[in-house]
N, CA, C and O atoms as CSV, one atom per row, in Angstrom:
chain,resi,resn,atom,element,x,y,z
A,1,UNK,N,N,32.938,75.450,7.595
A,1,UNK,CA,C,34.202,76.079,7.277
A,1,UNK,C,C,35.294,75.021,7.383
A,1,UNK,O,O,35.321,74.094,8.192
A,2,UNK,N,N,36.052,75.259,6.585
A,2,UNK,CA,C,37.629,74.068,6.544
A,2,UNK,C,C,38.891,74.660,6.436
A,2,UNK,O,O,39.336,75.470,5.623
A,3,UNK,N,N,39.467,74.014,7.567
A,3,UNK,CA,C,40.997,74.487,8.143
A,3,UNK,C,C,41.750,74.292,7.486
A,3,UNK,O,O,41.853,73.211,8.067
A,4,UNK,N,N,42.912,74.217,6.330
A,4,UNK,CA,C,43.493,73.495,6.020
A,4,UNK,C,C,44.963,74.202,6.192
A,4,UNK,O,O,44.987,75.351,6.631
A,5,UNK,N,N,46.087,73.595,5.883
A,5,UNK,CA,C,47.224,74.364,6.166
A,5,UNK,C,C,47.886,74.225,4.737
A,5,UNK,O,O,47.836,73.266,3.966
A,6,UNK,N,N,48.549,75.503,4.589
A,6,UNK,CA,C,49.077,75.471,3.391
A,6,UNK,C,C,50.582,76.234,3.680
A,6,UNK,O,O,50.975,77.153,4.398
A,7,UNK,N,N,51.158,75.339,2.734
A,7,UNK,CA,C,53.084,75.759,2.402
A,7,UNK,C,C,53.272,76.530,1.671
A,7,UNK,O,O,52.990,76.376,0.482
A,8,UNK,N,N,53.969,77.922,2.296
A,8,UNK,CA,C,54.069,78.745,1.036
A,8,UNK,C,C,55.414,78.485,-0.140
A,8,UNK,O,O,56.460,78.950,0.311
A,9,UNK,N,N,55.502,78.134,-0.901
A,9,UNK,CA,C,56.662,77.736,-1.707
A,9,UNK,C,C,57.491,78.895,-2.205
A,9,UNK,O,O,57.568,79.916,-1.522
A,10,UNK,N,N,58.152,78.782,-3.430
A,10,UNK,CA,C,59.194,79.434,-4.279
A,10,UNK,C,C,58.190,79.868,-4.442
A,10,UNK,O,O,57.092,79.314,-4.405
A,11,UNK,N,N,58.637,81.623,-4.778
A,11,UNK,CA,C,57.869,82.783,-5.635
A,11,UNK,C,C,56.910,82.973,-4.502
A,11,UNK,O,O,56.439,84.107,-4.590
A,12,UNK,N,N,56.473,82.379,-3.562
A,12,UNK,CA,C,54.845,83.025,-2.848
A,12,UNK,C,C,54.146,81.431,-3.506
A,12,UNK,O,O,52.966,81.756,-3.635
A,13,UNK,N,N,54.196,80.636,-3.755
A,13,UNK,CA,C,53.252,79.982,-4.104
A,13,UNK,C,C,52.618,79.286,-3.488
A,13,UNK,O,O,53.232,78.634,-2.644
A,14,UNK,N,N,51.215,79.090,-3.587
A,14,UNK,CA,C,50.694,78.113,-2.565
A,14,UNK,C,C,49.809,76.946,-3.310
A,14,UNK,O,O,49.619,77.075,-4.519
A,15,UNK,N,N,49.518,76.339,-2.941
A,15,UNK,CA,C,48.471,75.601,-3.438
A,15,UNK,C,C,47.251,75.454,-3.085
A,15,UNK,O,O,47.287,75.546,-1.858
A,16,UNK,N,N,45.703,75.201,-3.549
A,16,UNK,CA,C,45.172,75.364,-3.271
A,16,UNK,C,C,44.293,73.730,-2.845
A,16,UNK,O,O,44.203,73.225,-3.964
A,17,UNK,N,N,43.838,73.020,-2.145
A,17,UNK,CA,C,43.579,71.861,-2.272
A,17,UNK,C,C,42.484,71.319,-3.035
A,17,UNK,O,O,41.340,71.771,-3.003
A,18,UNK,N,N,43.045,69.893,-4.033
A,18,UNK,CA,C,41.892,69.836,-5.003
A,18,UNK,C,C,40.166,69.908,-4.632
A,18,UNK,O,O,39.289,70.314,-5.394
A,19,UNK,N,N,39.987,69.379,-3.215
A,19,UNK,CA,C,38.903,69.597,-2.675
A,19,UNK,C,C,37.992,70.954,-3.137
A,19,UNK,O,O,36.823,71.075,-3.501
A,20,UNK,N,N,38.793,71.643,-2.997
A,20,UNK,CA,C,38.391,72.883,-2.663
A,20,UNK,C,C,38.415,73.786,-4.168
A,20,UNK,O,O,37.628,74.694,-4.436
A,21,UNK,N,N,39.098,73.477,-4.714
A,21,UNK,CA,C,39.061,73.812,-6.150
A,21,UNK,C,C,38.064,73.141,-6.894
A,21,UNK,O,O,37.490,73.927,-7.648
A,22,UNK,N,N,37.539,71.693,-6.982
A,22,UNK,CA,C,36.626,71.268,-7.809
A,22,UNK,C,C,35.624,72.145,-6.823
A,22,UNK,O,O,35.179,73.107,-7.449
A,23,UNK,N,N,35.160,72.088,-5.506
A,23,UNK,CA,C,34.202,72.619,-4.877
A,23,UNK,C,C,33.884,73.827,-5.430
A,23,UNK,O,O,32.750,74.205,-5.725
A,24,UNK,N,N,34.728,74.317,-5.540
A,24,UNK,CA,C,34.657,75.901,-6.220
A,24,UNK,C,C,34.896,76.420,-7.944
A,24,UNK,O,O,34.923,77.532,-8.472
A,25,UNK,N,N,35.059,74.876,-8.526
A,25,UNK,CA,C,34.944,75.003,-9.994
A,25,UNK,C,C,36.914,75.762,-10.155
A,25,UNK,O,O,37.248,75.660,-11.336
A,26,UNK,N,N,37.556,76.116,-9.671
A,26,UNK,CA,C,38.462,76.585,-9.430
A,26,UNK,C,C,39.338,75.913,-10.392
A,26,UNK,O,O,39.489,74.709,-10.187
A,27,UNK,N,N,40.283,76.696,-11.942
A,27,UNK,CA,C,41.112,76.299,-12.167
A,27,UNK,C,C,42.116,77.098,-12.640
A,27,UNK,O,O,42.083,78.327,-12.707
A,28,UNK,N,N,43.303,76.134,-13.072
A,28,UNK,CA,C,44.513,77.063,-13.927
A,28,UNK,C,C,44.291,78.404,-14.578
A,28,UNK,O,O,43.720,78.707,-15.625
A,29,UNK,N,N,44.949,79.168,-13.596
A,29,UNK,CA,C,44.475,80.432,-14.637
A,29,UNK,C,C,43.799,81.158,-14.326
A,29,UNK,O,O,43.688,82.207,-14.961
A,30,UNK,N,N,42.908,80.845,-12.979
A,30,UNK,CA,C,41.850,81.621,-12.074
A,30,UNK,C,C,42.377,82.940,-11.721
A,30,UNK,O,O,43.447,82.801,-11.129
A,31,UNK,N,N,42.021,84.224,-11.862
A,31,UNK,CA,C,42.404,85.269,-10.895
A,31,UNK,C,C,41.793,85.259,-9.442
A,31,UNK,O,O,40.898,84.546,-8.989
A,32,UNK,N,N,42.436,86.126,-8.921
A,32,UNK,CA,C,42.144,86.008,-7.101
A,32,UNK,C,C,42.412,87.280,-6.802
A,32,UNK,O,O,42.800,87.970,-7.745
A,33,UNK,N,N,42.273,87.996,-5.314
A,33,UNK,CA,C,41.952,88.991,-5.061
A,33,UNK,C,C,42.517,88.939,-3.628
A,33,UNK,O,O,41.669,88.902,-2.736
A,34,UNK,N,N,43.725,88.929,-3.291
A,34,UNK,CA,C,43.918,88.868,-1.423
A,34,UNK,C,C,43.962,90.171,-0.970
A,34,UNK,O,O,44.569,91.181,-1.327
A,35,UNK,N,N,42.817,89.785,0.295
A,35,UNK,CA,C,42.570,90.915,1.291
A,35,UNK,C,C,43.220,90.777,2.488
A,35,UNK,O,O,42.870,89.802,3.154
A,36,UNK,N,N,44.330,91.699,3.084
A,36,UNK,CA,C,44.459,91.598,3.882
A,36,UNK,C,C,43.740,92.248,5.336
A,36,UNK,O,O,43.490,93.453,5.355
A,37,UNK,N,N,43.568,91.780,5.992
A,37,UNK,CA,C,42.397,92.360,7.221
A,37,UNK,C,C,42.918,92.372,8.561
A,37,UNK,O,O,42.314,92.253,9.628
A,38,UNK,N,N,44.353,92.563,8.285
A,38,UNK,CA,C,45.086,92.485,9.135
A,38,UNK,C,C,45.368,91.631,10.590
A,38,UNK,O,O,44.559,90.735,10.830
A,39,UNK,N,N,46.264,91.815,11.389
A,39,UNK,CA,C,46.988,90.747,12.220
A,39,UNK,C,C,47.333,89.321,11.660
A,39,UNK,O,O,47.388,88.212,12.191
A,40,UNK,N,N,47.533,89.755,10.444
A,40,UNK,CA,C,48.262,88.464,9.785
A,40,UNK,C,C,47.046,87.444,9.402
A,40,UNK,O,O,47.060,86.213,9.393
A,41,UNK,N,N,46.259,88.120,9.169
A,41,UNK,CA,C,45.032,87.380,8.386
A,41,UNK,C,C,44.670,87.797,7.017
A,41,UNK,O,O,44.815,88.968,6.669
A,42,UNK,N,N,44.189,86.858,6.198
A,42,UNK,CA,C,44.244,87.263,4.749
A,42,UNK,C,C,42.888,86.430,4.152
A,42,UNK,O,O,42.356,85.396,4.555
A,43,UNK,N,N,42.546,87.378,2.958
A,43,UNK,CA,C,41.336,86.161,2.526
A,43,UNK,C,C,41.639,86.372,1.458
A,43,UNK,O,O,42.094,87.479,1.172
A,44,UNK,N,N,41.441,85.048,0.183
A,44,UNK,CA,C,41.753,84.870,-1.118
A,44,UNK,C,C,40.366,84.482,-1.523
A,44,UNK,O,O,39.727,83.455,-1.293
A,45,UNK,N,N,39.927,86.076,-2.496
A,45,UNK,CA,C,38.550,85.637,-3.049
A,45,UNK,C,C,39.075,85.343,-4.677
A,45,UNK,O,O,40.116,85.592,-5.286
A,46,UNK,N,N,37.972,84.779,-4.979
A,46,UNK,CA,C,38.413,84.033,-7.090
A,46,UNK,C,C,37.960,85.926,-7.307
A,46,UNK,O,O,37.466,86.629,-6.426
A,47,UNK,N,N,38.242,86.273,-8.426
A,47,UNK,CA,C,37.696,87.171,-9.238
A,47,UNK,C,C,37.289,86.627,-10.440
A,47,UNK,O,O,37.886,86.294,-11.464
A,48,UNK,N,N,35.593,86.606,-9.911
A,48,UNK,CA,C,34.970,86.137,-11.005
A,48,UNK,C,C,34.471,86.738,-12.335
A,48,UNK,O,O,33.854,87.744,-11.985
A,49,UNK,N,N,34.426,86.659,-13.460
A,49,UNK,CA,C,34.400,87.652,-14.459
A,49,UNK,C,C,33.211,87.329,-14.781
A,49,UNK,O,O,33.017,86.147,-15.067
A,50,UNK,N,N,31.715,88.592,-14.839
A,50,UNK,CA,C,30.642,87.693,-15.148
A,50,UNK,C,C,30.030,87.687,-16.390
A,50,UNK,O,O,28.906,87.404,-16.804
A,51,UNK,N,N,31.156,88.107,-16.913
A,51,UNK,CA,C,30.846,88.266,-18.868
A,51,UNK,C,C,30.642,86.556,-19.162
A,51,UNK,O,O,29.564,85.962,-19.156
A,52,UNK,N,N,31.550,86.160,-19.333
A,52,UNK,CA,C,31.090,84.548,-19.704
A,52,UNK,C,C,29.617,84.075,-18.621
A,52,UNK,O,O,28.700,83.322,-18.950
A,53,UNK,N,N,29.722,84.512,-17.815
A,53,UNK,CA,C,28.377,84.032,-17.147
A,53,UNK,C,C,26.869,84.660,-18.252
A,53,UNK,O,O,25.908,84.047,-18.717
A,54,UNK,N,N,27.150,85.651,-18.308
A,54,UNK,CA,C,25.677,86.586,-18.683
A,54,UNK,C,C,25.728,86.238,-19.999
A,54,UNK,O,O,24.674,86.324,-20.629
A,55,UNK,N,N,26.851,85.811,-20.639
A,55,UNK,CA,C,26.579,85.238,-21.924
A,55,UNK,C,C,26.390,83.977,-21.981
A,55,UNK,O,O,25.526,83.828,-22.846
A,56,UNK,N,N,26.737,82.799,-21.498
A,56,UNK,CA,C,26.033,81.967,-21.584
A,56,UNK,C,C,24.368,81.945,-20.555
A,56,UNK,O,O,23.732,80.903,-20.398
A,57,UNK,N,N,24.097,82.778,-20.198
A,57,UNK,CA,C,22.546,82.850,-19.676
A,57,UNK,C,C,22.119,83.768,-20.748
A,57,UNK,O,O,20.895,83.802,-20.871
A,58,UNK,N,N,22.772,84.513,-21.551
A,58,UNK,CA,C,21.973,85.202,-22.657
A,58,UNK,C,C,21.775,83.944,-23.903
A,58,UNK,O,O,20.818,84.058,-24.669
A,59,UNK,N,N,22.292,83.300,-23.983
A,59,UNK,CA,C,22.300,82.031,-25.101
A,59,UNK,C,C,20.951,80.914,-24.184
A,59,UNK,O,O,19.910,80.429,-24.625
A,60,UNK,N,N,21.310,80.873,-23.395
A,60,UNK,CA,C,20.258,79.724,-22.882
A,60,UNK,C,C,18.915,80.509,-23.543
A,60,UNK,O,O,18.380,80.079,-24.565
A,61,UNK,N,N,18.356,81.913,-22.716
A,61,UNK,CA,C,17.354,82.520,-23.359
A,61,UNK,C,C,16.761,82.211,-24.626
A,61,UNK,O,O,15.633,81.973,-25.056
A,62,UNK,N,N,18.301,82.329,-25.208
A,62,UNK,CA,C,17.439,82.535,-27.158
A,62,UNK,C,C,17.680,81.876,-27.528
A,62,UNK,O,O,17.538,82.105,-28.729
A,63,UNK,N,N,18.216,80.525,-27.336
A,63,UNK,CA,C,17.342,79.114,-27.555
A,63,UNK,C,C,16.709,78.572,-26.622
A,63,UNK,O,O,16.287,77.469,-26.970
A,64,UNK,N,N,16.430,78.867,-25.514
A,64,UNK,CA,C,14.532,78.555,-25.237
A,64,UNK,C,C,13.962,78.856,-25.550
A,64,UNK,O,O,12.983,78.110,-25.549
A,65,UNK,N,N,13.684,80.628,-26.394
A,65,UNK,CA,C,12.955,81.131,-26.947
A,65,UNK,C,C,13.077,80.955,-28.536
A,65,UNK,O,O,12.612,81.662,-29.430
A,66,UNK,N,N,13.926,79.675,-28.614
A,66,UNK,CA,C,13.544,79.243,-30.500
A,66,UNK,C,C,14.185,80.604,-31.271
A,66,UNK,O,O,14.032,80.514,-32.489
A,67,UNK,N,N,14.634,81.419,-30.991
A,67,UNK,CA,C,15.398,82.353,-32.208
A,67,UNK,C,C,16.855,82.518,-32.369
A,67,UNK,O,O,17.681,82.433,-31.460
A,68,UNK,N,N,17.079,82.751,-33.558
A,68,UNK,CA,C,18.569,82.573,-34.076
A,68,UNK,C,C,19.108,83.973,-33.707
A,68,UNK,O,O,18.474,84.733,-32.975
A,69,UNK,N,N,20.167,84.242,-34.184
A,69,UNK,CA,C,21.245,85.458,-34.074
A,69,UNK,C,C,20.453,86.253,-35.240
A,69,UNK,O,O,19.887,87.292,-34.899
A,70,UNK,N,N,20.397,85.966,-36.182
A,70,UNK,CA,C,19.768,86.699,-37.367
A,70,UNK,C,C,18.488,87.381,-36.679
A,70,UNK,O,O,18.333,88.600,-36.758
A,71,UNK,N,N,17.573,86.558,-36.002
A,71,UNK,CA,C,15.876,86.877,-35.197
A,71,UNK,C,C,15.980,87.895,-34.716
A,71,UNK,O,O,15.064,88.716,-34.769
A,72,UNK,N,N,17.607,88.233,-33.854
A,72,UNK,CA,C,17.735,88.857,-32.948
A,72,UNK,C,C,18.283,90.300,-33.088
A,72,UNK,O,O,18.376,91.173,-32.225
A,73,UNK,N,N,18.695,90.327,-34.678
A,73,UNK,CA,C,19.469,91.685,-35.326
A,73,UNK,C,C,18.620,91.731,-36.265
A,73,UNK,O,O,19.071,92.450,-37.157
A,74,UNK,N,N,17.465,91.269,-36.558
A,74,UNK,CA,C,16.377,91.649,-37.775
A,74,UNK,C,C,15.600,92.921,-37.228
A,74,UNK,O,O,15.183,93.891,-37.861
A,75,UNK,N,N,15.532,92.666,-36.001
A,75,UNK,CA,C,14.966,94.591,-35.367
A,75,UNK,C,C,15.766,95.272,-34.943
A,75,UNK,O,O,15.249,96.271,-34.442
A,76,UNK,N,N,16.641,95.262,-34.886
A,76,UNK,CA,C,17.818,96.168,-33.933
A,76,UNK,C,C,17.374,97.341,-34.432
A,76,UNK,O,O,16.825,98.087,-33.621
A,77,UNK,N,N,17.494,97.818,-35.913
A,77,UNK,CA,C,17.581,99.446,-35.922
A,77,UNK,C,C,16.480,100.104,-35.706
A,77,UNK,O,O,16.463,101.292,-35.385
A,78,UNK,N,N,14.952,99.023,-35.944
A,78,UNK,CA,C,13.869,99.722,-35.482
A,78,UNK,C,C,13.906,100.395,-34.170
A,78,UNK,O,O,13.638,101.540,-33.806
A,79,UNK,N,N,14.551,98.748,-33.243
A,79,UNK,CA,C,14.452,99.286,-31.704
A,79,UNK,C,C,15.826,100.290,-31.534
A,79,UNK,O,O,15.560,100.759,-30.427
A,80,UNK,N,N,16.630,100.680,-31.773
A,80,UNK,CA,C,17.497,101.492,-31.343
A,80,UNK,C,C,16.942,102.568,-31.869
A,80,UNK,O,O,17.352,103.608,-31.352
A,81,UNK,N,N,15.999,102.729,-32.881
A,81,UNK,CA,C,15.393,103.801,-33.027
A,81,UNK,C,C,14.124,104.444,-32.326
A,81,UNK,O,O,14.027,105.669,-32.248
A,82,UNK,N,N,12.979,103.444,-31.726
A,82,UNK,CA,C,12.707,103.660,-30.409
A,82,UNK,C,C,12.957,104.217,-29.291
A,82,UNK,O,O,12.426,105.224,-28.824
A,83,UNK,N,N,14.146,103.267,-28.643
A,83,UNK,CA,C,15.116,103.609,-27.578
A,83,UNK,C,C,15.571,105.139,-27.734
A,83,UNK,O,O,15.254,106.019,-26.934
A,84,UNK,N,N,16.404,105.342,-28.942
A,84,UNK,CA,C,16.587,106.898,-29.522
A,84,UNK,C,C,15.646,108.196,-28.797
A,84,UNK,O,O,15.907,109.136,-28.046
A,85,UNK,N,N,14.549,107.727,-29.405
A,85,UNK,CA,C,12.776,108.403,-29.712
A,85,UNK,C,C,12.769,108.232,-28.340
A,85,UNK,O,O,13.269,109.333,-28.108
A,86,UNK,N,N,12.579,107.655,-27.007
A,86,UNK,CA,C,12.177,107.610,-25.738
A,86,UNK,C,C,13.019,108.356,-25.333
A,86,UNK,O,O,12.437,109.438,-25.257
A,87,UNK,N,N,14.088,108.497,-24.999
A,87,UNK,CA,C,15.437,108.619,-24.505
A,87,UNK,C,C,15.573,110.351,-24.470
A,87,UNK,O,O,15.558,111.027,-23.442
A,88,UNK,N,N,15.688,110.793,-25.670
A,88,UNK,CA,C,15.413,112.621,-26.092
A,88,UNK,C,C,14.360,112.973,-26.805
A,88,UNK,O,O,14.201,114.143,-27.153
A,89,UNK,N,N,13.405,111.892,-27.152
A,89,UNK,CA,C,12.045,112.819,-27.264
A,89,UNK,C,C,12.227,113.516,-28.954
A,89,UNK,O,O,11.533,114.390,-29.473
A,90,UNK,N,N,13.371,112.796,-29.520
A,90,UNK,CA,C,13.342,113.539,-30.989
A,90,UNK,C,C,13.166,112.480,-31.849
A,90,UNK,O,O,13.662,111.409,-31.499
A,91,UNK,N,N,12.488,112.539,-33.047
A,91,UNK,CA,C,12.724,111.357,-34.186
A,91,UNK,C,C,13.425,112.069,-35.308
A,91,UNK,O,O,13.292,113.177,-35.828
A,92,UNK,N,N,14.225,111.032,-35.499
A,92,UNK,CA,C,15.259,111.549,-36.832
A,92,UNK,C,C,14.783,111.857,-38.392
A,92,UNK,O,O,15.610,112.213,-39.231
């Protein structure tokens, strides 16, 4: 764990130290989340959004697995028609 002290400036602002920002990938523009937990203690978590995450791990997938965007919408309506068919047990 690391102590560091921070100045609160104009507006509330603080800074965060570069240490700790590359450590944490941390940049311009980051949202955050302060909890206060009272007696004058506070914690500043990032709010991480994990849409860009799951999409770039959905892209790694389907090019390791060698298929294009086209590969990947050439069955869709079969399988949503499946999914359909499992789901309520009716075929259209």
């Amino acid at each position: 764990m690391t102590n560091t002290v921070l100045q609160l400036r104009a507006k509330g602002a603080v800074t965060i130290p570069a240490e700790l920002r590359q450590k944490y990938a941390l940049s311009e523009g980051d949202v955050f989340t302060l909890v206060d937990v009272g007696d004058g203690s506070f914690l500043l978590v990032p709010k991480v959004s994990v849409v860009p995450k799951l999409v770039a791990e959905m892209e790694a997938l389907r090019e390791e697995a060698g298929l294009t965007l086209d590969d990947l919408l050439e069955g869709l309506t079969e399988e949503r028609q499946r999914l359909f068919e499992e789901r309520y047990g009716v075929t259209k």
